[in-house]
N, C-alpha and C positions, 0 to 999 in steps of 0.2 A: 741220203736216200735210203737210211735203215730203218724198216718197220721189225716191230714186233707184238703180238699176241699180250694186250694188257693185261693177262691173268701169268703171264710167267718173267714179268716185271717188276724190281723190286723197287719203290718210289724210294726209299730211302737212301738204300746204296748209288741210286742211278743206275744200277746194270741190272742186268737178267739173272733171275734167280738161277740155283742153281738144282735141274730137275730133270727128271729121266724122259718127261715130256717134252723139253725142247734139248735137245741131244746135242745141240748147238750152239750151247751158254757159253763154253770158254772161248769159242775163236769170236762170238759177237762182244763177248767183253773183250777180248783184246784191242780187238779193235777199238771201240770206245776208251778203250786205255792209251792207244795211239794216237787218235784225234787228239783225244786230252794232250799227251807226252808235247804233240805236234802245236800244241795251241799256245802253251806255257813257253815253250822254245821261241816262235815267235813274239810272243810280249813281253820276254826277256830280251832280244833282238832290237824290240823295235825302242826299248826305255834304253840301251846301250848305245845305241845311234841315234837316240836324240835327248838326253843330254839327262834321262831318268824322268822326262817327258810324258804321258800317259799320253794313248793315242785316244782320239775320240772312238764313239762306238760305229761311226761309219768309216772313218778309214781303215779301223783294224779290222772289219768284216771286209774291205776290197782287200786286205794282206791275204785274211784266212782263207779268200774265195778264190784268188791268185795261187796260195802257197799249197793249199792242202787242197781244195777240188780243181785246182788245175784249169779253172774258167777263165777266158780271156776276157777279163771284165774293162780292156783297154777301152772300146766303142762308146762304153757306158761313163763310166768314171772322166772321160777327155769332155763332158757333156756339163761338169761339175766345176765351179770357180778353183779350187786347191789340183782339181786332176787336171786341169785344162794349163795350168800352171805350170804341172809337174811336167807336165808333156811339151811344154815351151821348152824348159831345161834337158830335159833329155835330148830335142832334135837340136841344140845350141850347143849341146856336148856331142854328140858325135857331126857335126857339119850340115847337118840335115836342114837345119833354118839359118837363113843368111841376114844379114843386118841389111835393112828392109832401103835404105838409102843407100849405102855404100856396096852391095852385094857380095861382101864379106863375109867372111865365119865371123860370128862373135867372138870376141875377146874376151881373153880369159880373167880379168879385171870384172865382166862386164857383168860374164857368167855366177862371177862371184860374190857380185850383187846381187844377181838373181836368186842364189841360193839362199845369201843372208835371209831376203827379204821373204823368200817362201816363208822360211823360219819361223820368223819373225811373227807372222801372219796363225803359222800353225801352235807357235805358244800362246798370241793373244786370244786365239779360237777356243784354245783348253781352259786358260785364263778367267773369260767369261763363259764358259760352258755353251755358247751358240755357235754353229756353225757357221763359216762363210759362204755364201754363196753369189751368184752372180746379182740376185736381186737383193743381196742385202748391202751391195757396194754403194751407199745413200750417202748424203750430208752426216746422219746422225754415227755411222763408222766411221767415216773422214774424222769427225772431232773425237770421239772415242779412243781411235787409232792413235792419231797425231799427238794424244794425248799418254796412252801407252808409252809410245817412242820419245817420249820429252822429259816426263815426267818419271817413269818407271824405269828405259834403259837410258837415261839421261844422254841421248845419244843429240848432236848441232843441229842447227837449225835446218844445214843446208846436207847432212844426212837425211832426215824426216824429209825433205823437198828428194830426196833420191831416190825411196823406197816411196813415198806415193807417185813421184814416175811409173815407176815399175810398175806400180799397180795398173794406173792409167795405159799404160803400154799396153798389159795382158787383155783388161776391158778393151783396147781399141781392136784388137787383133781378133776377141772373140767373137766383135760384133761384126768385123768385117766377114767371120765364116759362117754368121748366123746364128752365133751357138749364143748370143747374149742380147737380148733385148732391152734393157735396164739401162739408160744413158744419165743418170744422175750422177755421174764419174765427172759428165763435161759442162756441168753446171759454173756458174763464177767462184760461188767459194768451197768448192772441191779442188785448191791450187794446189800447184806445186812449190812452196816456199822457199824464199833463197834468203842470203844475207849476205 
């Protein structure tokens, strides 16, 4: 929310020049030095905790919107297939969502599927440079996907039938709260694979 006076801006540098006019240059470059300091610090965070990972340019704008303006962009983001996700796991980590049959806390086995499978989700998003979203959970992601996990992390049959669970789980849960419209998840060959 900094404006400044285009005639005492310098395009080059990116800061405010420096002038008896605006009397104000160094504490607004500081700041813009800060931002910055603040923005690197998280993108070195966010490649450290996931695995040297690049974040897309919408999740690291919910980090820097979170971290540096202090907006609670929870309402917003739980609206999105990856935040609505992330928000399964967090209320599964602290007790807040119970296993939907047994009325249980989930397990922590179970949780640690879920995390895998965020993962998972959030490499093959960077991978092919498109985001996930609730309407793009189609037949043509199912075979993409399944293909990723088979082929790529050479991971069993009846792994790949555990993490399109998951998936299927999150789509049932969202549409049950209205937040997902897109039912191409319960189609016939959108399965869960076993062997």
């Amino acid at each position: 929310n900094e404006n400044i006076d285009p005639s005492f801006w310098n395009p080059e540098t990116q800061r405010a020049k420096q002038t008896s006019k605006f009397p104000e240059y160094p504490e607004f470059n500081r700041r813009l030095d800060n931002i910055a300091s603040d923005i690197r610090s998280h993108f070195r965070n966010y490649l450290n905790e996931n695995n040297g990972v690049f974040p897309t340019p919408d999740v690291f704008k919910d980090i820097l919107n979170r971290e540096i303006k202090k907006t609670n962009i929870e309402d917003a983001r739980i609206l999105t297939f990856l935040g609505f996700f992330e928000n399964i796991i967090n209320r599964s980590k602290t007790g807040a969502r119970l296993h939907p049959l047994t009325g249980k806390p989930i397990s922590p086995n179970t949780l640690k599927t879920y995390v895998t499978t965020y993962k998972h989700l959030l490499n093959f998003q960077t991978l092919h440079n498109k985001p996930i979203t609730f309407a793009s959970i189609n037949l043509e992601f199912y075979e993409y996907y399944t293909e990723y996990l088979i082929k790529t992390l050479k991971l069993s049959t009846n792994t790949v039938g555990k993490h399109i669970q998951i998936i299927k789980l999150i789509m049932n849960e969202a549409t049950e709260r209205g937040i997902n419209t897109n039912l191409s998840y319960k189609g016939k060959r959108f399965t869960t694979v076993r062997e």
